[in-house]
LUMNU-622185 format. One record per residue (C-alpha): x, y, z. Coordinates in steps of 0.25 Angstrom, whole numbers, plus 5000, padded with zeros to 4 digits. Example, Ala and Ser with C-alpha at 12.3 -4.5 7.8 and 13.67 -1.06 7.14 Angstrom:
REM LUMNU-622185
504949825031;505549965029;
This chain:
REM LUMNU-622185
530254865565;529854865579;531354905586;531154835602;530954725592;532154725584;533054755595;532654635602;533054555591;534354625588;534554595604;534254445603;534954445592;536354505600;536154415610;536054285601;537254335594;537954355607;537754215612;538354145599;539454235599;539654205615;539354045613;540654005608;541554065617;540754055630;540253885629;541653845625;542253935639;540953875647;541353725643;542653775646;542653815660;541653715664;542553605658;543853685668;542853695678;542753525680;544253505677;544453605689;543153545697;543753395694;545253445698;545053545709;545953655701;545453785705;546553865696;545753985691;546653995678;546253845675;544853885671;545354015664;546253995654;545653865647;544353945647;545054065640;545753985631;544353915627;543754065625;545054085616;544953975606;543353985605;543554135602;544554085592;543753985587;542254075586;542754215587;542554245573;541354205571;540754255585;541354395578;540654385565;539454355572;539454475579;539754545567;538654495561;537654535570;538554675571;538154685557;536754635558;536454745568;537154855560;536454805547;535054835556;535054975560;534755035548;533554965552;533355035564;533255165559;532155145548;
């Protein structure tokens, strides 16, 4: 097994993982804000706590809604990665 190799794919593999466990809370906070963003456009309120809290509040029900899954996917992959090193030392 050449290692640069297996690294690389251990990196890609981090990254992916990263990006599905970051997808669900992120996209919903993005519609979000840009959704806040128009009303505020379209009213002319500029009140800084306006954009905030709904955000927060749309970060809080999707961490309710996914955060156990987005935990066991990263357990997974923790798990994955543990299973691999005996590899690494052959």
């Amino acid at each position: 097994m050449e290692q640069p190799d297996y690294f690389i794919g251990i990196a890609q593999q981090a990254l992916w993982i990263l990006s599905l466990a970051a997808a669900p809370i992120l996209i919903p906070a993005l519609l979000a804000g840009l959704v806040l963003g128009m009303i505020q456009a379209a009213t002319s309120i500029n009140e800084a706590t306006l954009s905030f809290v709904p955000k927060l509040i749309v970060v809080a029900i999707c961490l309710a809604l996914f955060g156990g899954a987005i935990l066991m996917l990263i357990a997974d992959f923790t798990q994955d990665i543990f299973a691999r090193i005996p590899e690494l030392t052959r």
